[in-house]
C-alpha positions in Angstrom: 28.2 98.7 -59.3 27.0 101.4 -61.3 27.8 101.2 -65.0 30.8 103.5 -66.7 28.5 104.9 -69.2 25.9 106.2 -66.5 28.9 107.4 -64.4 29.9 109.8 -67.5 26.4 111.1 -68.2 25.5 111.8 -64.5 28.9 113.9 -64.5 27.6 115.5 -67.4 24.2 116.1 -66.6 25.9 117.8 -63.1 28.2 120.2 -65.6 24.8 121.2 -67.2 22.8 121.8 -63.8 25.7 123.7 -62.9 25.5 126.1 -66.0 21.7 126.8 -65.4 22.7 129.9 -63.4 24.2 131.3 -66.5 21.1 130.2 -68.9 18.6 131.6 -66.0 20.5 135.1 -66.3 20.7 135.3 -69.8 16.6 134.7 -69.9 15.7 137.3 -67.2 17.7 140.0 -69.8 16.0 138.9 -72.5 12.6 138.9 -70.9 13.8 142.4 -69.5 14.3 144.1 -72.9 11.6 142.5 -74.6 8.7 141.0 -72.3 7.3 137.8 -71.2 5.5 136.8 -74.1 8.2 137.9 -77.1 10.7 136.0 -75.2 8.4 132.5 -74.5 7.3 132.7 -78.2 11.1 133.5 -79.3 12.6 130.6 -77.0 9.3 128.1 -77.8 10.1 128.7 -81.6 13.8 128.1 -81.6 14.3 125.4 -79.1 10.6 123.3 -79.4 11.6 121.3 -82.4 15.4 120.9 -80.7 13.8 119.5 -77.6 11.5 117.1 -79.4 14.2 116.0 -81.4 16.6 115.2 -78.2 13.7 113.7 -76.8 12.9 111.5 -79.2 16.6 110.1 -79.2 16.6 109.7 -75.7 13.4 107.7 -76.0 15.3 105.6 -78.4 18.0 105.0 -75.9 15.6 104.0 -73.4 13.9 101.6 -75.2 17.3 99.5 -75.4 17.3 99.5 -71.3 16.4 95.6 -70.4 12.6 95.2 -69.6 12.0 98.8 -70.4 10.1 98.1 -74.3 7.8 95.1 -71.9 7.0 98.1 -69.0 5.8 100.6 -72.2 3.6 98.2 -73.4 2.1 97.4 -70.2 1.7 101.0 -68.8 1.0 102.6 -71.7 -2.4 101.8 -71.9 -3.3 103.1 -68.4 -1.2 106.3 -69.1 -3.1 106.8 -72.0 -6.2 106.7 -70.6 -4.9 108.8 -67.6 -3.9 111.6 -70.0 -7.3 111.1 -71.9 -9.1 112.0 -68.7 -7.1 114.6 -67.5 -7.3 116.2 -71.0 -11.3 116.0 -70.6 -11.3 117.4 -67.2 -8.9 120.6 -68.3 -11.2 121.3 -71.3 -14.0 121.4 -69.4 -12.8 123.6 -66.9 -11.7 125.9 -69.8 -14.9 126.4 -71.6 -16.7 126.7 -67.6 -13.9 129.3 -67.5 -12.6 128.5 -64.3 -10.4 130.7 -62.9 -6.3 130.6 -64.1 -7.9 127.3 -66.2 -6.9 129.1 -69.4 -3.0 128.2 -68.2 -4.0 124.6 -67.8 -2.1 122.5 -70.8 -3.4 119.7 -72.5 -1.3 116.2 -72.8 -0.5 115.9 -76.4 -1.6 112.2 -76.5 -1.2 111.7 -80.3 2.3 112.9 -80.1 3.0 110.4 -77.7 1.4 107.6 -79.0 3.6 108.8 -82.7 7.1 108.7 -80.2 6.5 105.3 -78.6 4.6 103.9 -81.7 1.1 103.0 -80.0 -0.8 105.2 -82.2 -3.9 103.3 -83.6 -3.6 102.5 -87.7 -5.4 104.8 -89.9 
């Protein structure tokens, strides 16, 4: 038996996939009239600190799932130093200049750490 609340935000998140063919046309004309790169730095300015924020409550909501707060603390630390390594291996393919390594991102580790409150004290 699935839960009420999770039956109301799967309808919801099904409303929103079903909008995306609106939002993916209204980016392909704005990346028409004014380029790739205007248009990512345009959308990455307005909506970054939106996202992070709705992240960040989401997180929150998580975190009062049963069990979910005891599975952070015990996968964190692997994740961590998965992310750690990866971030070592993309750097040093960047300054090897490897090809298309330059499109490589890096895991923002100490972001994450800040969200789910693992970050070392200073």
């Amino acid at each position: 038996m699935v839960p009420q609340f999770l039956k109301e935000k799967s309808y919801q998140a099904y409303d929103l996939a079903r909008q995306l063919s609106d939002v993916a046309r209204a980016i392909i004309a704005d990346v028409q009239k004014q380029g790739v790169t205007e248009t990512a730095s345009t959308y990455y300015q307005t909506y970054e600190p939106v996202a992070e924020q709705l992240t960040y409550h989401a997180w929150l909501k998580i975190l009062t799932l049963p069990y979910v707060p005891q599975a952070v603390d015990f996968a964190a630390p692997a994740a961590k130093f998965g992310a750690q390594q990866y971030n070592y291996m993309a750097s040093a393919w960047k300054e090897k200049q490897l090809p298309l390594s330059g499109f490589i991102p890096l895991v923002p580790i100490e972001r994450i750490e800040e969200a789910i409150g693992t970050a070392p004290a200073a």
